[in-house]
Residue frames as qw, qx, qy, qz and C-alpha x, y, z in Angstrom:
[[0.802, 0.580, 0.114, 0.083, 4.88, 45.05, 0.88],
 [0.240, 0.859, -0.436, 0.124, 7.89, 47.05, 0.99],
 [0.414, -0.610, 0.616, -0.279, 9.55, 44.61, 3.72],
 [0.869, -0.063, 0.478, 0.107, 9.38, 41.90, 1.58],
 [0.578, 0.812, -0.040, 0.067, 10.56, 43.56, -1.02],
 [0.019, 0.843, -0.471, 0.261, 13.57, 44.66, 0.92],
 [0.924, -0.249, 0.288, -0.026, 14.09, 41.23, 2.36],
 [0.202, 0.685, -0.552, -0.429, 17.32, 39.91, 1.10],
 [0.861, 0.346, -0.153, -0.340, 17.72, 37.31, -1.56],
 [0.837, -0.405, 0.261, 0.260, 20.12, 34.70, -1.55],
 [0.324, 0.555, -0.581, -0.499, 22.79, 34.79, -4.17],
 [0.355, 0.168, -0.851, -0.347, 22.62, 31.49, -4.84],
 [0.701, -0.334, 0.266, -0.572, 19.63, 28.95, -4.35],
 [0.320, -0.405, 0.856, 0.037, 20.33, 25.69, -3.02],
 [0.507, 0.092, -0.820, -0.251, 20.33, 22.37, -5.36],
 [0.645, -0.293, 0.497, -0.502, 17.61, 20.13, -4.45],
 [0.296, 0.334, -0.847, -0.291, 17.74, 16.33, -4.95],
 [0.860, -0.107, -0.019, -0.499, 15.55, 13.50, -5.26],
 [0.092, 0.282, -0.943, 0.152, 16.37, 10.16, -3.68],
 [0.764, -0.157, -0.511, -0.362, 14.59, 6.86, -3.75],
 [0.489, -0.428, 0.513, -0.560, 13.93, 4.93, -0.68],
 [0.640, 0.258, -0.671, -0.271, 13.68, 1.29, -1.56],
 [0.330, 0.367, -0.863, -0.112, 13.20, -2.43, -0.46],
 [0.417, -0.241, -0.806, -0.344, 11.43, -5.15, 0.39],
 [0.513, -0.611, -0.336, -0.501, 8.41, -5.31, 2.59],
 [0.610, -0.785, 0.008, -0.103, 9.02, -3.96, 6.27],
 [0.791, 0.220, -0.119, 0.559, 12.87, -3.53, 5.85],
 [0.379, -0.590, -0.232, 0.674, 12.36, -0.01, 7.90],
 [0.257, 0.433, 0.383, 0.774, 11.88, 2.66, 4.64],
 [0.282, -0.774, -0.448, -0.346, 9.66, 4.10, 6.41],
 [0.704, -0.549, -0.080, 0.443, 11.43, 4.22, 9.76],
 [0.598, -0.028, 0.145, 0.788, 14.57, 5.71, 7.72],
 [0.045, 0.443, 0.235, 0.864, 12.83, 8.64, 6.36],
 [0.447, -0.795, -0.326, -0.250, 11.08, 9.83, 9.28],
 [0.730, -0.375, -0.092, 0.564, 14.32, 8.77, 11.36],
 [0.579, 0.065, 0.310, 0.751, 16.05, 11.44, 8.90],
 [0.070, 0.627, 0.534, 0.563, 13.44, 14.01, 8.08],
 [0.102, 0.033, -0.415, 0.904, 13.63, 17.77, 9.40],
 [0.577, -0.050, -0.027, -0.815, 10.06, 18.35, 8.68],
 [0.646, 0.047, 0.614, -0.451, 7.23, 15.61, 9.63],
 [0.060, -0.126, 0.842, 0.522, 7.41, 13.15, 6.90],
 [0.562, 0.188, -0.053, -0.804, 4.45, 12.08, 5.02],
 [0.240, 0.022, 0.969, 0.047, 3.41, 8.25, 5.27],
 [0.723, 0.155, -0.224, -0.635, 0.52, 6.48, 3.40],
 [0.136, 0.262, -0.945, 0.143, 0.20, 3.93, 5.94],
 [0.751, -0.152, -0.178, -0.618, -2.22, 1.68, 6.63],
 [0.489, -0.280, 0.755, -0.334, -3.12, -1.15, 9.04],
 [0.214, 0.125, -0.936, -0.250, -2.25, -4.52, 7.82],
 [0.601, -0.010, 0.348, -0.720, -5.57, -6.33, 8.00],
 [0.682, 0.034, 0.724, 0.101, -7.12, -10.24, 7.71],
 [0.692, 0.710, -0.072, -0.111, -7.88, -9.37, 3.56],
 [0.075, 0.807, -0.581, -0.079, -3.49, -9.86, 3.80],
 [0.683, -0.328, 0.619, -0.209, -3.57, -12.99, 5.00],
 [0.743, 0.200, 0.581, 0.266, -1.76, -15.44, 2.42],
 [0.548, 0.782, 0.145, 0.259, -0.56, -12.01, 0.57],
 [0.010, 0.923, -0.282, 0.261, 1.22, -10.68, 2.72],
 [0.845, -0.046, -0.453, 0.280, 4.35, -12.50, 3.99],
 [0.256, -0.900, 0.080, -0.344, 5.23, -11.79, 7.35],
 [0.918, -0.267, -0.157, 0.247, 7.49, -14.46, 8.45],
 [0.582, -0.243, -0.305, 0.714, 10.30, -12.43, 10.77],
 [0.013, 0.103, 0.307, -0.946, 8.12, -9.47, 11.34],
 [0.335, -0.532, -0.776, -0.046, 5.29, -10.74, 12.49],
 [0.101, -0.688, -0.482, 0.533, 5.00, -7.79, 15.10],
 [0.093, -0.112, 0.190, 0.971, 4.50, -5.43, 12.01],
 [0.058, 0.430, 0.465, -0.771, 1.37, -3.58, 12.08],
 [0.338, 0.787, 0.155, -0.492, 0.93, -1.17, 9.36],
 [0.470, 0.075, 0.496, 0.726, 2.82, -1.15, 5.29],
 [0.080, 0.629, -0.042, -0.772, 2.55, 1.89, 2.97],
 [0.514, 0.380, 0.737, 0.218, 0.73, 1.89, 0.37],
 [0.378, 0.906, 0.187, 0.016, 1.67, 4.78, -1.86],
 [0.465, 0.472, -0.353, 0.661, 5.03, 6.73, -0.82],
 [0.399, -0.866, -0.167, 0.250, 6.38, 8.81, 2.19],
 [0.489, 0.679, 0.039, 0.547, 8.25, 11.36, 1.90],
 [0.576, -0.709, -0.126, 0.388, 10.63, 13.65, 3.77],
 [0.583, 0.697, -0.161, 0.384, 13.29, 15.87, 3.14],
 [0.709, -0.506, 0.011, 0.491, 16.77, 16.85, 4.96],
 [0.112, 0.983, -0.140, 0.042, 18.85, 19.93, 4.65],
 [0.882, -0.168, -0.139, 0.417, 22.52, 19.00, 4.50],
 [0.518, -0.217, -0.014, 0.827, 23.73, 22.02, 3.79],
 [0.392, 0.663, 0.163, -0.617, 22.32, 26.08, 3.16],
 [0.266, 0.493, -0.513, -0.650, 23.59, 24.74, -0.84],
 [0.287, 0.047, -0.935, -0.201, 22.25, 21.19, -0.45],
 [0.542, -0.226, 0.462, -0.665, 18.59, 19.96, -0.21],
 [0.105, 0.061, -0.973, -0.194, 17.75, 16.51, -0.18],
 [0.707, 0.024, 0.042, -0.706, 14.10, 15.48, -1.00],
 [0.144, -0.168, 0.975, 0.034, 13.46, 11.72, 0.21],
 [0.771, 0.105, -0.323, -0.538, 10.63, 8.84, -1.64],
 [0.268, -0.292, 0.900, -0.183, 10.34, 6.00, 0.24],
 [0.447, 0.030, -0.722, -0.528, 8.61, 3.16, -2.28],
 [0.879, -0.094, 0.079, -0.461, 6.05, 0.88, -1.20],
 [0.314, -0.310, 0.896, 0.050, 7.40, -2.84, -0.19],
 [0.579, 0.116, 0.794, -0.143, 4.88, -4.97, -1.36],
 [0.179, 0.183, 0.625, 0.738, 4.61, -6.26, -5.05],
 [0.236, 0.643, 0.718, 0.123, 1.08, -5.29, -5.27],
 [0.109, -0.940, -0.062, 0.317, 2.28, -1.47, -4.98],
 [0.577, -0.250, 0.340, 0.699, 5.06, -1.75, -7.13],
 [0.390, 0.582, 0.368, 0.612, 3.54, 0.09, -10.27],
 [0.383, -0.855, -0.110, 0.332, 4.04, 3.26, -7.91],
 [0.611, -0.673, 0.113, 0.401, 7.78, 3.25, -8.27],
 [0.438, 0.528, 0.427, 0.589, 7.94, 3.96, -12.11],
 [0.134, -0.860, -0.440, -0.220, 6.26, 6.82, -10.86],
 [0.675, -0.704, 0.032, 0.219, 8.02, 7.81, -7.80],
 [0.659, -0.010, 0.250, 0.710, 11.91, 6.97, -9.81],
 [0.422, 0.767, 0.217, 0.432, 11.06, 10.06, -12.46],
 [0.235, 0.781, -0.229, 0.532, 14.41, 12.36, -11.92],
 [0.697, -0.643, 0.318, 0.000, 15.92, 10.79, -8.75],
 [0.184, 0.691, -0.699, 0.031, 19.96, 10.76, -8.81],
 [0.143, 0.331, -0.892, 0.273, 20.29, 7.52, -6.42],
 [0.788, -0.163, -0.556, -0.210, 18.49, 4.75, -4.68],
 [0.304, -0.474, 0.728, -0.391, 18.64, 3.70, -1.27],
 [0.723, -0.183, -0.562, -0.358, 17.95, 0.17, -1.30],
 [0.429, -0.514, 0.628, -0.397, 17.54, -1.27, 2.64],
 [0.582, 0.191, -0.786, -0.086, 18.36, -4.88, 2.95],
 [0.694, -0.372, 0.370, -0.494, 16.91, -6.65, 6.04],
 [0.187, 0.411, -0.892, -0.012, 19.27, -10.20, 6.30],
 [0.486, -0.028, 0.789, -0.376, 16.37, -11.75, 8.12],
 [0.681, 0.555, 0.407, -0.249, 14.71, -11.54, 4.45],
 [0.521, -0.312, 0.576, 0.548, 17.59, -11.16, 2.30],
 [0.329, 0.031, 0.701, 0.632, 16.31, -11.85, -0.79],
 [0.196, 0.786, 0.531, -0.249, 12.84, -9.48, -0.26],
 [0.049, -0.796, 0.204, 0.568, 15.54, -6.80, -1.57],
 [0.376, 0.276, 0.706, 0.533, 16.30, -8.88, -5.47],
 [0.229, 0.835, 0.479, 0.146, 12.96, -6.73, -6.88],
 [0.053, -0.980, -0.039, 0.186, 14.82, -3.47, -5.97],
 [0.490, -0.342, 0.591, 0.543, 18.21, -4.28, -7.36],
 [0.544, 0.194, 0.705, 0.412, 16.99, -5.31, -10.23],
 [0.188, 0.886, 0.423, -0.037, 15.10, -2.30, -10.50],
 [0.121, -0.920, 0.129, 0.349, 17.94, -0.04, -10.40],
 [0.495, -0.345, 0.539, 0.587, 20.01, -1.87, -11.97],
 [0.432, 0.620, 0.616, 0.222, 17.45, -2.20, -15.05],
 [0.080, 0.956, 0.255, 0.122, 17.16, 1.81, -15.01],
 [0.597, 0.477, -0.169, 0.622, 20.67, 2.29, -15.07],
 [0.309, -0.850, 0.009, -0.427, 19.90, 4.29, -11.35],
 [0.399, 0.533, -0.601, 0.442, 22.88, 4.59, -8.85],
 [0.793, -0.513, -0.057, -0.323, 22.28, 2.92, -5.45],
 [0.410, 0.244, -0.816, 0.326, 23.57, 1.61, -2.51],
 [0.729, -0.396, -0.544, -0.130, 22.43, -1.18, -0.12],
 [0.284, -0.423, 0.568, -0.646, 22.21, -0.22, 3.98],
 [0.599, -0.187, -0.765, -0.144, 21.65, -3.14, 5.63],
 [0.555, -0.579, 0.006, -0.597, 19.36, -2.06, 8.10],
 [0.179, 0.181, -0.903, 0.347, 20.41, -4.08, 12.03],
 [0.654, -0.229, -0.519, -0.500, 17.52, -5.62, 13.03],
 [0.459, -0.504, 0.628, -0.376, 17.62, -6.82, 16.96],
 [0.731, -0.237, 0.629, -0.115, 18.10, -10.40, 16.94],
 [0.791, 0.594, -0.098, -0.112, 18.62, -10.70, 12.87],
 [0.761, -0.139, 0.292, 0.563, 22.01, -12.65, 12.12],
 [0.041, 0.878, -0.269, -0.395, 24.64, -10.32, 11.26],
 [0.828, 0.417, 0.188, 0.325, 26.43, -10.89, 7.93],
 [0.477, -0.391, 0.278, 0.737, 29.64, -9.74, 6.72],
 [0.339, 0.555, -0.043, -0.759, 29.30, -6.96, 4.16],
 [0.205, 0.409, -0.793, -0.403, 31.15, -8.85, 1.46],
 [0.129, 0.169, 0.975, 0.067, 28.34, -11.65, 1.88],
 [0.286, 0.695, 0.602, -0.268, 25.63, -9.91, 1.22],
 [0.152, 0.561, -0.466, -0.667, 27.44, -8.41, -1.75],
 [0.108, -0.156, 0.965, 0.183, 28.07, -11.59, -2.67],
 [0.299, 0.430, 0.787, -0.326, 24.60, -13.26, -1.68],
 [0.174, 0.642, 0.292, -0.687, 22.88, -9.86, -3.91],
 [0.748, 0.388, 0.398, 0.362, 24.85, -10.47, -6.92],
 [0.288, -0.759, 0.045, 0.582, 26.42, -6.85, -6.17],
 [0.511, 0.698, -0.212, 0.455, 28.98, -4.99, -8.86],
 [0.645, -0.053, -0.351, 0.677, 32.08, -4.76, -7.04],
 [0.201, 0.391, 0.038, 0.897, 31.42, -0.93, -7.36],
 [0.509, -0.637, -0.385, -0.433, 28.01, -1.02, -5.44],
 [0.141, -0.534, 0.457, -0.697, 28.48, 0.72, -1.84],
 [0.727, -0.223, -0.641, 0.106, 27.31, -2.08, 1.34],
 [0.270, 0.327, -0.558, 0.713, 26.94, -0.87, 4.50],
 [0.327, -0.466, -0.767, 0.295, 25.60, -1.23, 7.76],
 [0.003, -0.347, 0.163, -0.924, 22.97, 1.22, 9.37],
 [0.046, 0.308, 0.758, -0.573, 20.37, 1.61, 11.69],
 [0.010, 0.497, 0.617, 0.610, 17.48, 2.77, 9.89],
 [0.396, -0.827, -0.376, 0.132, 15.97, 4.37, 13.65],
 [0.491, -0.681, -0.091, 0.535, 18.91, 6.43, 13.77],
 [0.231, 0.910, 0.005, -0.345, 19.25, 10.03, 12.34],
 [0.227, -0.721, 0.550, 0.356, 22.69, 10.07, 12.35],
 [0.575, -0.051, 0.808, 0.115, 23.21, 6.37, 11.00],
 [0.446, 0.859, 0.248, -0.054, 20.10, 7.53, 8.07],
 [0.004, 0.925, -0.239, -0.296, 22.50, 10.50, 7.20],
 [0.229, -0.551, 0.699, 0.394, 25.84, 8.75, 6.67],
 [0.544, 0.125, 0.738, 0.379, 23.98, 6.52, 4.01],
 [0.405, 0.845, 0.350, -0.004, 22.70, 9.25, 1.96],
 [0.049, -0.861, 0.431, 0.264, 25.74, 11.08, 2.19],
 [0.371, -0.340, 0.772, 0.388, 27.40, 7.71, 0.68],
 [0.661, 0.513, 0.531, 0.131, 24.93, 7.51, -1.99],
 [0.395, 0.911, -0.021, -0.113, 25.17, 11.20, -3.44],
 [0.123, -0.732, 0.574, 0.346, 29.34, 10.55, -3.13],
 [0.394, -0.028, 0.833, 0.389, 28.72, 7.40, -5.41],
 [0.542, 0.669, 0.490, -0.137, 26.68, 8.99, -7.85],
 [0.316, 0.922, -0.199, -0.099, 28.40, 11.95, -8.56],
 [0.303, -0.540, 0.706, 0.344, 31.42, 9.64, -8.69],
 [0.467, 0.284, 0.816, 0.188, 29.47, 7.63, -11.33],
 [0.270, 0.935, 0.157, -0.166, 28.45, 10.77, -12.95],
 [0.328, -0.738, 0.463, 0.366, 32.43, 11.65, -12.99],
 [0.503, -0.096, 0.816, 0.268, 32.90, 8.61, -14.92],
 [0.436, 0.686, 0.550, -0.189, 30.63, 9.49, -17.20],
 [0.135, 0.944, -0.096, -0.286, 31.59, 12.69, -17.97],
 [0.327, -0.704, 0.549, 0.310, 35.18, 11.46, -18.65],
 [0.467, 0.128, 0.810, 0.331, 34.31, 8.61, -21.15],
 [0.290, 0.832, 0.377, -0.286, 32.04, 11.13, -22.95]]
């Protein structure tokens, strides 16, 4: 007893944040937060089975398997003053009344954009944009998926100019990282803005 007692405390504890995973069915959410996650993420996956057939659309990832059907979760330490707690949404519509659920007190949005399906990622825009939640779109590289310039798949998305666009790998830690690090710097720069017109 005494030796925890005597343990020391931090002075300060670190800020944790909640971030949304997002977009449209088998775009790699899943991938990204595991890819990213110090601790063993949590999936609620399940194996696609014939009951999908004519609900689920697989056309350009046909070799996918399994789709979550609740959340997954992870989390990533960026710094001893920064933790980041990830929610990675369910793709398919029938799961969507989840992400009401899931959104409550998350700063930002990742949506992932997969170019081979482009327009699977509309529902998740629209979602953030509706809820006024900050986000930016990683367009996930896909082996053999035509590469787009960024500025077309702004374009294509119906973007704001302001909305971040960038390429990532969704398998790779690092790649994971640098888009979460560009979401929280465009929130709290949309927060900024805030504050100032206030």
């Amino acid at each position: 007893m005494d030796s925890v007692l005597s343990d020391p405390v931090p002075a300060v504890l670190p800020t944790t944040i909640k971030i949304i995973v997002a977009g449209g069915f088998g775009a790699g959410k899943t991938t990204m937060v595991g890819a990213v996650s110090e601790t063993g993420p949590l999936r609620t996956e399940e194996v696609l089975t014939e009951e999908g057939i004519g609900i689920d659309n697989l056309s350009g990832i046909e070799e996918k398997a399994t789709t979550t059907v609740a959340m997954d979760f992870g989390r990533i330490t960026l710094s001893p003053e920064l933790i980041l707690y990830l929610f990675g949404t369910p793709g398919q519509s029938r799961f969507w009344f989840v992400w009401d659920e899931l959104a409550i007190g998350a700063i930002g949005a990742v949506v992932l954009a997969d170019t081979r399906r482009l327009a699977d990622c509309f529902p998740s825009v629209d979602y953030f944009e509706r809820r006024g939640t900050p986000f930016v779109v990683a367009v996930n590289c896909f082996e053999g998926a035509k590469q787009y310039e960024l500025e077309d798949v702004q374009l294509a998305l119906n973007l704001d100019d302001g909305v971040p666009v960038l390429l990532c790998d969704a398998r790779e830690r690092e790649s994971s990282k640098n888009v979460l690090i560009t979401l929280l710097q465009h929130a709290n720069e949309i927060g900024r803005r805030k504050r100032v017109d206030a």
